[in-house]
C-alpha positions as CSV (number, residue, x, y, z in Angstrom):
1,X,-4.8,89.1,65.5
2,X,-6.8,91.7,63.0
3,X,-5.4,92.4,60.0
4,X,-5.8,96.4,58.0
5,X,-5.5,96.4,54.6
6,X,-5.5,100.2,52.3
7,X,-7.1,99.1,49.1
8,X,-9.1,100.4,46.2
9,X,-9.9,104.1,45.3
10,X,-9.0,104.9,48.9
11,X,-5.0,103.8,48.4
12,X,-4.6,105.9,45.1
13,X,-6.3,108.9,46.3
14,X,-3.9,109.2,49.7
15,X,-0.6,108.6,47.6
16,X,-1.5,111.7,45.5
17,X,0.2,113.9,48.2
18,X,-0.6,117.0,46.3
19,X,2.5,118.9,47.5
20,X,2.0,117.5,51.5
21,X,4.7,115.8,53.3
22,X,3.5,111.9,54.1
23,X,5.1,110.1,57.5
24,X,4.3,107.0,59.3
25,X,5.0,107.2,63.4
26,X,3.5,105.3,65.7
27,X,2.1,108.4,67.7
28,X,1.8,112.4,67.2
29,X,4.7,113.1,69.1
30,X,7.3,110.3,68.4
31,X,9.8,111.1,65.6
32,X,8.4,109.7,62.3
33,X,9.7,106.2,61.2
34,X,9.7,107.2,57.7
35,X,9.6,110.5,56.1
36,X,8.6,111.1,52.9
37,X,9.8,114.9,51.4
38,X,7.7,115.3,48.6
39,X,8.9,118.7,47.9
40,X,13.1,118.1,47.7
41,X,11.7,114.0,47.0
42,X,13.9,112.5,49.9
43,X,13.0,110.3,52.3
44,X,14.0,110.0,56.0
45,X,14.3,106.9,58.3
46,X,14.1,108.3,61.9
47,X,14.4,111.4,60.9
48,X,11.5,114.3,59.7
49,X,13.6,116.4,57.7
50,X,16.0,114.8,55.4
51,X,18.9,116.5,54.8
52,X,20.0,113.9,51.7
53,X,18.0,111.4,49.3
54,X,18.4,109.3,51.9
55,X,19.0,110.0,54.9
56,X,19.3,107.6,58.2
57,X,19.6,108.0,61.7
58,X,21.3,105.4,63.5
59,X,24.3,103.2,62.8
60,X,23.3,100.0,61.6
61,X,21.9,99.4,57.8
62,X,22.1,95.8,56.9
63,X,21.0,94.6,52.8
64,X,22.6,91.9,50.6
65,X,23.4,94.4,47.6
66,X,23.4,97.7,47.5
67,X,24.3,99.0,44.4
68,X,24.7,102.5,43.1
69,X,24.2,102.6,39.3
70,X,25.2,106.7,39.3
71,X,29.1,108.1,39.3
72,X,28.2,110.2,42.8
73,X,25.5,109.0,44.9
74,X,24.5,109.8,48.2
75,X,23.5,107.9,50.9
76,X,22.6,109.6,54.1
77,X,26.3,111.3,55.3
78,X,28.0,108.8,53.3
79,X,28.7,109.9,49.4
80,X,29.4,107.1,46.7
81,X,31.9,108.7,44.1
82,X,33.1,105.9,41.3
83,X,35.3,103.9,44.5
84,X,35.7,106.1,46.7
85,X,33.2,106.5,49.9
86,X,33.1,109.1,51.8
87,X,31.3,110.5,55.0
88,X,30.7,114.5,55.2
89,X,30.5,114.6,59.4
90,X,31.2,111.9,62.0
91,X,33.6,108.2,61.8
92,X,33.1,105.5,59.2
93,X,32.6,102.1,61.3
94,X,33.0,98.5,60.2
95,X,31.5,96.4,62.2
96,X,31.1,92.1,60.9
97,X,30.1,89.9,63.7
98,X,33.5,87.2,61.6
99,X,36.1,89.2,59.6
100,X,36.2,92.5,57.7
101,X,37.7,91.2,54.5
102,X,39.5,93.4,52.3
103,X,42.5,92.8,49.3
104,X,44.1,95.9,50.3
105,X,43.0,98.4,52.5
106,X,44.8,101.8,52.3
107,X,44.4,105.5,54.5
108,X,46.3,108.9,52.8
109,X,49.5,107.2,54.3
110,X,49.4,103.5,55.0
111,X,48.5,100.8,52.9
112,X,47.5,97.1,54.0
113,X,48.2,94.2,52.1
114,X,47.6,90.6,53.2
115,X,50.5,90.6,56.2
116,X,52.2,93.8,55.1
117,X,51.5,97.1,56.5
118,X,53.7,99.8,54.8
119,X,53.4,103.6,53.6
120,X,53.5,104.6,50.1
121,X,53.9,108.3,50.7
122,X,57.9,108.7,49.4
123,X,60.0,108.4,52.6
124,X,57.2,109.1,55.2
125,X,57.5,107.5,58.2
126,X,55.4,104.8,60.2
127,X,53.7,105.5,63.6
128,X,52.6,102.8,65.9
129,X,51.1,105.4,68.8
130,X,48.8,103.8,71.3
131,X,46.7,105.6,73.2
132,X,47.8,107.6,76.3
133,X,49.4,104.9,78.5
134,X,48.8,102.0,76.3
135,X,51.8,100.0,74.6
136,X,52.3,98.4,71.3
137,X,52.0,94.4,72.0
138,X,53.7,92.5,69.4
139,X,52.6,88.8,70.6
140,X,55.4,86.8,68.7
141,X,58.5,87.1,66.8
142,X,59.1,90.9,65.3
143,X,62.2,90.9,62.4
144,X,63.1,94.2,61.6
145,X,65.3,94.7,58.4
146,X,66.1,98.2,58.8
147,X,67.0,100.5,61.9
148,X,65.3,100.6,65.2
149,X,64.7,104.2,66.4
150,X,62.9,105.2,69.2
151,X,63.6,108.6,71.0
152,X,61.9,107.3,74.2
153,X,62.7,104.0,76.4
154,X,62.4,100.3,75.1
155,X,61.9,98.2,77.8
156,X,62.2,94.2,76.6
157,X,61.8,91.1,79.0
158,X,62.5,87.7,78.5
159,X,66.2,86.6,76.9
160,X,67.5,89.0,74.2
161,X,69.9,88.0,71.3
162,X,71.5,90.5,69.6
163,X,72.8,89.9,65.8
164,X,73.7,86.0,64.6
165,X,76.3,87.0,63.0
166,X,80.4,87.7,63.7
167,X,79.5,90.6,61.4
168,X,77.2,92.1,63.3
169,X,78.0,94.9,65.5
170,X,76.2,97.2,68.2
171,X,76.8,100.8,68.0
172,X,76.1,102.5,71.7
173,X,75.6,106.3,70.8
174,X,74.0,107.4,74.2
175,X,75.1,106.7,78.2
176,X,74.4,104.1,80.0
177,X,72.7,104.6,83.1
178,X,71.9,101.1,84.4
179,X,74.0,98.1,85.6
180,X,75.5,95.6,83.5
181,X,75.2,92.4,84.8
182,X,75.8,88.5,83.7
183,X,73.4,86.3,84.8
184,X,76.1,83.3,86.0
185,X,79.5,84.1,87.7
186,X,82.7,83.4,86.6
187,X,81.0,82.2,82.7
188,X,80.8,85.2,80.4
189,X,83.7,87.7,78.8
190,X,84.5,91.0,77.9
191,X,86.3,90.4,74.5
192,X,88.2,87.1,73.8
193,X,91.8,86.3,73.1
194,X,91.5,87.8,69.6
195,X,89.4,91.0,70.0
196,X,90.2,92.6,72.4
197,X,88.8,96.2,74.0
198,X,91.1,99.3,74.0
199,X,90.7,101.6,76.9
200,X,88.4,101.2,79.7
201,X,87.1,104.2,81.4
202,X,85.7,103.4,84.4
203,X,85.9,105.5,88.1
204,X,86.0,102.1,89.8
205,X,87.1,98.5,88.7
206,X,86.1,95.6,91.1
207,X,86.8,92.0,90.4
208,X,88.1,88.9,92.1
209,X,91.4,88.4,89.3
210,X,92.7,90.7,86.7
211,X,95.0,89.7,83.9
212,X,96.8,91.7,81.6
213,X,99.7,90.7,79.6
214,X,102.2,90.7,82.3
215,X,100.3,91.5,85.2
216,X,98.1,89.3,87.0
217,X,96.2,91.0,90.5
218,X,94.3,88.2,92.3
219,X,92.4,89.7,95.8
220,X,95.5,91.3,97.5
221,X,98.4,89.8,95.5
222,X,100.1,91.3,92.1
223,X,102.7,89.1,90.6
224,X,103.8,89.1,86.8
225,X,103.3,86.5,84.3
226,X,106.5,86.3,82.6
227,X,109.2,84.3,84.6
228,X,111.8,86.5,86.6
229,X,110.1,89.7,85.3
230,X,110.2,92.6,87.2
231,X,107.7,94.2,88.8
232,X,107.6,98.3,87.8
233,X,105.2,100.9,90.1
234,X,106.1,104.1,87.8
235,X,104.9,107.7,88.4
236,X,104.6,109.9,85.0
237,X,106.7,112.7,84.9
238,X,107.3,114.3,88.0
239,X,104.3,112.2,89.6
240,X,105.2,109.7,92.3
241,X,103.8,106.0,93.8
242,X,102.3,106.0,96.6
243,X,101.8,103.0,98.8
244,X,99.0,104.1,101.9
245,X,101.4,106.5,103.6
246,X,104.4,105.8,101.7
247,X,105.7,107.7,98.7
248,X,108.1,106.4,96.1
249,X,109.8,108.8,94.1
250,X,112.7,108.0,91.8
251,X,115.4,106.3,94.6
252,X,113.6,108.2,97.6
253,X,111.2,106.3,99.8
254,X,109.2,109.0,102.2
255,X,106.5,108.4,104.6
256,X,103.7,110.8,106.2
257,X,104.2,108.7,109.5
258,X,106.6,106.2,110.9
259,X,108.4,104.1,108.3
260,X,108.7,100.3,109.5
261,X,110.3,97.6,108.7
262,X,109.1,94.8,110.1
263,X,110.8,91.3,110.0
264,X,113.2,88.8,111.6
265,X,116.3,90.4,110.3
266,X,116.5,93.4,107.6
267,X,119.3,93.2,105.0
268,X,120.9,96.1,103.0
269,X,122.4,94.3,100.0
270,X,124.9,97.0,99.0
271,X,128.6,97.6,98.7
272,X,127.8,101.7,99.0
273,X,126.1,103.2,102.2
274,X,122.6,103.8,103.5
275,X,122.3,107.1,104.5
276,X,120.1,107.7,107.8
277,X,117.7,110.6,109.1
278,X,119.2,114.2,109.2
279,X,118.3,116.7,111.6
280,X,119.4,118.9,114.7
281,X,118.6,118.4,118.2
282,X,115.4,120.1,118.1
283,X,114.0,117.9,115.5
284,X,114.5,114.7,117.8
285,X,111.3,112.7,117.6
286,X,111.8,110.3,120.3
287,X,110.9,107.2,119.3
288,X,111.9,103.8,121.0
289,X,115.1,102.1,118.9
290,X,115.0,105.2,116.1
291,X,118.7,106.1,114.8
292,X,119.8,109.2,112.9
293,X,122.6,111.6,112.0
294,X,122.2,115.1,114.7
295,X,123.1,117.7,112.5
296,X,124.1,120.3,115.3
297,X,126.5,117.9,117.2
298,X,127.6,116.2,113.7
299,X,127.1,112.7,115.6
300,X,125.1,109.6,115.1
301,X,122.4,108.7,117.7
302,X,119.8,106.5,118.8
303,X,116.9,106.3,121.3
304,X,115.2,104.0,123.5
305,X,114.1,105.8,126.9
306,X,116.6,107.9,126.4
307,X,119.2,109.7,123.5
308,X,122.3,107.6,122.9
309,X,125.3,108.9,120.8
310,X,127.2,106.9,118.9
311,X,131.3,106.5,118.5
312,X,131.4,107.1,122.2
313,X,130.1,107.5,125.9
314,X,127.8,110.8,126.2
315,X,125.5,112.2,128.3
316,X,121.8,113.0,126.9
317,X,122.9,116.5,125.7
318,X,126.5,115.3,124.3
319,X,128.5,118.0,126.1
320,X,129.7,114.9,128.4
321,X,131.5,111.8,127.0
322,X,134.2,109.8,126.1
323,X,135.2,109.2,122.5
324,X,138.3,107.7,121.2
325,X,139.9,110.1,118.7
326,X,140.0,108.3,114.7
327,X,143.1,108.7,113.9
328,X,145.6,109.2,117.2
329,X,144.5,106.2,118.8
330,X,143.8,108.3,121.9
331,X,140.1,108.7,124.3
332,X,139.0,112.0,124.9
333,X,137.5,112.7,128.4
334,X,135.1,116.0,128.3
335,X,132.9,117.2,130.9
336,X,130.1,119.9,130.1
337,X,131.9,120.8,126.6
338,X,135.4,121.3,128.5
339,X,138.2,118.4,127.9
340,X,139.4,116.9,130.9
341,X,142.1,114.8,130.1
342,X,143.3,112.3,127.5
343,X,144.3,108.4,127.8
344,X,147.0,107.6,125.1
345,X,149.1,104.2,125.4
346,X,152.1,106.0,127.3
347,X,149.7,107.0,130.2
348,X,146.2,109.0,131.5
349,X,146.8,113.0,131.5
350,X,144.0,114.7,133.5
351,X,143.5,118.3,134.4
352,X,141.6,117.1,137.8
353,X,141.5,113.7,139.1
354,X,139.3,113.0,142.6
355,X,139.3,109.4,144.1
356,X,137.2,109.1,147.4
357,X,138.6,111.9,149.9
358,X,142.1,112.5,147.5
359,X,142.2,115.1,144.9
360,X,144.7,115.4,142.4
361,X,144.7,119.0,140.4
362,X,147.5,119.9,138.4
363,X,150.9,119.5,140.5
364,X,149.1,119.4,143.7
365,X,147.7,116.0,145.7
366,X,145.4,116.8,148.5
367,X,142.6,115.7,150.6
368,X,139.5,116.8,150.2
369,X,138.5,116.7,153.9
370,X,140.7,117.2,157.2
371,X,142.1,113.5,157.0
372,X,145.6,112.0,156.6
373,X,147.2,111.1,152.8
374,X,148.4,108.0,153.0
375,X,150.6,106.3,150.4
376,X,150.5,102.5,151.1
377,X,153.3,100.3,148.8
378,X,153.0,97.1,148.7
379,X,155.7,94.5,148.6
380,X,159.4,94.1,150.7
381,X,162.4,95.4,151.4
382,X,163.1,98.4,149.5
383,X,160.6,97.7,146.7
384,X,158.1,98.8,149.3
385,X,158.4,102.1,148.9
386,X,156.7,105.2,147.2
387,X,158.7,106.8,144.6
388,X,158.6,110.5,143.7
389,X,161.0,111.0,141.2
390,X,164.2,109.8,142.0
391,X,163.3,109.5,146.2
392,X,162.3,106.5,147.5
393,X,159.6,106.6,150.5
394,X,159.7,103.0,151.7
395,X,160.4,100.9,154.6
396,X,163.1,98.2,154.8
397,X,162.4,95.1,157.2
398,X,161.4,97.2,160.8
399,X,163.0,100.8,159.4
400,X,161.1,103.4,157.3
401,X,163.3,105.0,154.8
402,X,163.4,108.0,152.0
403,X,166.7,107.7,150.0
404,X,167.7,108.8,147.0
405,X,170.3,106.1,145.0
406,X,171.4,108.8,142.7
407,X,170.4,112.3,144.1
408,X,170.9,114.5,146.8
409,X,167.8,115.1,148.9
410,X,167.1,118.2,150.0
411,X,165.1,120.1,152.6
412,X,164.2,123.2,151.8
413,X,162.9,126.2,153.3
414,X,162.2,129.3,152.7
415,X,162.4,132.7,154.7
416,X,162.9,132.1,158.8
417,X,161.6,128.4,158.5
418,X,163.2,125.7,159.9
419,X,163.6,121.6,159.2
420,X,162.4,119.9,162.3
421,X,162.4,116.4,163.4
422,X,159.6,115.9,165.7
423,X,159.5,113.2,168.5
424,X,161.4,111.4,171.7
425,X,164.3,109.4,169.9
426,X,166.8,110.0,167.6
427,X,167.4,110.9,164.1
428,X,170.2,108.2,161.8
429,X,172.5,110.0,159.5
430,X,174.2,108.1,157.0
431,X,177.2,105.9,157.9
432,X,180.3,104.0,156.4
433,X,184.5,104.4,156.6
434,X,186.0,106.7,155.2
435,X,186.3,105.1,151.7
436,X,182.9,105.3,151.8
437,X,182.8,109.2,151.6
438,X,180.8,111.1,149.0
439,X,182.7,111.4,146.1
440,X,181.6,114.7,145.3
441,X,180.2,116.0,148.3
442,X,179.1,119.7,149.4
443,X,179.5,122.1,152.1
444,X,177.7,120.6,155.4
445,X,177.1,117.1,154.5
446,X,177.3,115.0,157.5
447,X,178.4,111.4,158.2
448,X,179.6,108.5,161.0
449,X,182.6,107.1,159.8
450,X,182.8,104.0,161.2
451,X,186.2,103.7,160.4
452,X,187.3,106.6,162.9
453,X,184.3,106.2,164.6
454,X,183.7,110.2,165.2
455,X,180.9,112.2,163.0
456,X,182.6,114.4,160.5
457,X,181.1,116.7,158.4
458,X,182.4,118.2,155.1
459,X,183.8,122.3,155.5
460,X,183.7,123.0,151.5
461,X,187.4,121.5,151.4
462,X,188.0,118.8,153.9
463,X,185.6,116.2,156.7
464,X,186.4,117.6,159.6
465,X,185.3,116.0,163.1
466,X,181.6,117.6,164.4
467,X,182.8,118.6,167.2
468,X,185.5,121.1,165.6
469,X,188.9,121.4,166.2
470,X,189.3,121.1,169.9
471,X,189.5,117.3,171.8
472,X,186.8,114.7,171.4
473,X,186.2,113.0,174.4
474,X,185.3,109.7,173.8
């Protein structure tokens, strides 16, 4: 390896610049390592036309004491003023291959301290802002002594404690728009037996068991706590409770569809009355073993295939039935809206009565076809008989008889008509002696005395014989 050495007269006489510029530079066209300015005397290190004393291109300038003896001093962009340093373009970088160590280190705003970062600037605040989608990492505990404000989202993993303290307290000035849920069932409260919470707002309340004072609802069951209590379903004001399809409303229980109740046996515990559907004929629903009161026919009914009235026999339609009257201790008998006849305790009065082929209207007993009517007695002697008011239509033992044991009978006709006794044999008039007569009798009645053995008949005064005043052959 050679060596060059500048020495002697030729050294001095190159350093005497004379006014020209001297740089070293490895070639022509490289930019000069150093730069010596001898007109404005500064001196440039990669650079050919300082712009300070001294002025450096690069980054990186490494001594083991700089010192600056003047109040302002510059050293490339970087100015020395008493303690301050200051850079007129571009970043001031620190870079130590260990530690950056510093007392205090402080910007216009901030000031660090050992482990304390604060601001000194009279209430100004304290920005952690990381840039665009990077986040704050704070690697271990973090005690904050005053508020915590954030107008954007904190999002916190792990388990969170909030306040150590029965002092402490959580004030909740904003909605909550997430879930809020315990991480074991059936462990953790809301409120205790001292504290509790005053009104819960909530569209929709789902839990296995709720308790309140007097009220405990456990899955489909609500009982009350205190023994015998009652249970109360109140409507405010004019509101009502309503049960599915049933609606309660002061004593009124209504329903939207059928109302049943369904048991064994249902009791009304009441010394009053229960009063049943109202409603005319037309409103008649129909339903299989229903009951109400038919306003238009003022009657209770029932159904099942078919409309039953009560208090009596009727037809579908009610104009047909029998119904015993409440206070005459009589039945009624009507026939399409028209009464047909009574049945009292002294006997059955009937406008029209028709058994098989006889029909009984008014005063008149007749057949209804072209057949005989036949009155049958039974019994003997002359309890076998037919009676029509005082006559007796019988038979005795062989005889038919009609007699009379207080009356006269009479035949009578009317106009030209005649009484006739049909047939081969013989007609018996009434016998006896003669003390045996009639006492009162009338013009033409005609007898056999026995005791004379002629037939005499009466002539308004005296019984004269039959055959008139001439001879009876006997």
């Amino acid at each position: 390896m050679s060596l060059g050495r500048i020495s002697g007269q030729l050294l001095q006489a190159n350093l005497t610049r004379n006014g020209v510029d001297l740089d070293f530079r490895n070639n022509a066209a490289d930019t000069p390592l150093l730069f010596f300015d001898v007109s404005t005397n500064r001196l440039g290190i990669n650079k050919d036309a300082p712009a300070s004393d001294l002025d450096i291109i690069g980054n990186t300038m490494r001594t083991s004491d700089l010192r600056v003896t003047s109040t302002t001093s510059q050293l490339a962009n970087y100015t020395l003023n008493g303690s301050n340093l200051n850079v007129s373009t571009g970043n001031i970088n620190f870079n130590a291959v260990e530690a950056i160590v510093a007392s205090t280190i402080e910007t216009d705003n901030i000031r660090i301290t050992d482990n304390i970062i604060s601001t000194f600037n009279s209430n100004a605040s304290f920005d952690l802002t990381p840039n665009g989608t990077g986040i704050v990492d704070v690697l271990s505990d973090m005690k904050i002594f005053g508020n915590l404000d954030t107008p954007s989202t904190i999002t916190m993993g792990g388990s969170i404690t909030i306040g150590n303290d029965a002092s402490d307290t959580i004030d909740f000035n904003t909605d909550m728009v997430s879930d809020l849920i315990p991480d074991v069932n059936n462990v953790s409260n809301l409120g205790s037996s001292s504290n509790y919470w005053d009104n819960i707002h909530s569209f929709r309340l789902n839990s296995a068991s709720l308790e309140v004072p007097n009220i405990k609802i456990d899955t489909n069951v609500i009982t009350t706590q205190i023994s015998n209590s009652n249970l109360d379903l109140l409507g405010n004001s004019s509101g009502i409770v309503k049960l599915e399809n049933l609606r309660l409303s002061t004593n009124t229980i209504t329903s939207t569809t059928n109302l049943e109740l369904s048991a064994n046996m249902t009791l009304a515990d009441t010394t009053a009355a229960m009063a049943l559907p109202v409603g005319s004929t037309g409103q008649r629903t129909n339903i299989n073993s229903g009951i109400r009161f038919n306003s238009d026919t003022s009657k209770f009914e029932g159904y099942f295939g078919g409309n039953t009235i009560f208090g009596g026999v009727y037809s579908d339609n009610a104009l047909t039935n029998v119904v015993a009257h409440p206070t005459n201790d009589t039945i009624g008998l009507t026939v399409n809206n028209a009464s047909v006849g009574t049945v009292a305790s002294t006997g059955i009065t009937l406008n029209a009565l028709q058994v098989d082929n006889i029909n009984i209207n008014g005063s008149l007993i007749s057949t209804t076809t072209d057949t005989n009517l036949v009155f049958a007695p039974a019994g003997t002697s002359e309890n076998k008989s037919v009676k029509i008011d005082n006559i007796y239509i019988g038979e005795t033992v062989g005889t038919q008889q009609i007699k009379s044991f207080d009356n006269i009978i009479n035949f009578n006709v009317t106009g030209y008509g005649a009484n006739k006794f049909p047939g081969s044999y013989a007609v018996t008039i009434p016998s006896g002696n003669t003390a045996q007569r009639p006492g009162s009798p009338v013009l033409g009645d005609t007898r056999w005395n026995t005791e004379t053995d002629l037939m005499e008949t009466y002539n308004g005064s005296n019984y004269i014989s039959a055959a008139g005043s001439g001879s009876v052959i006997s």
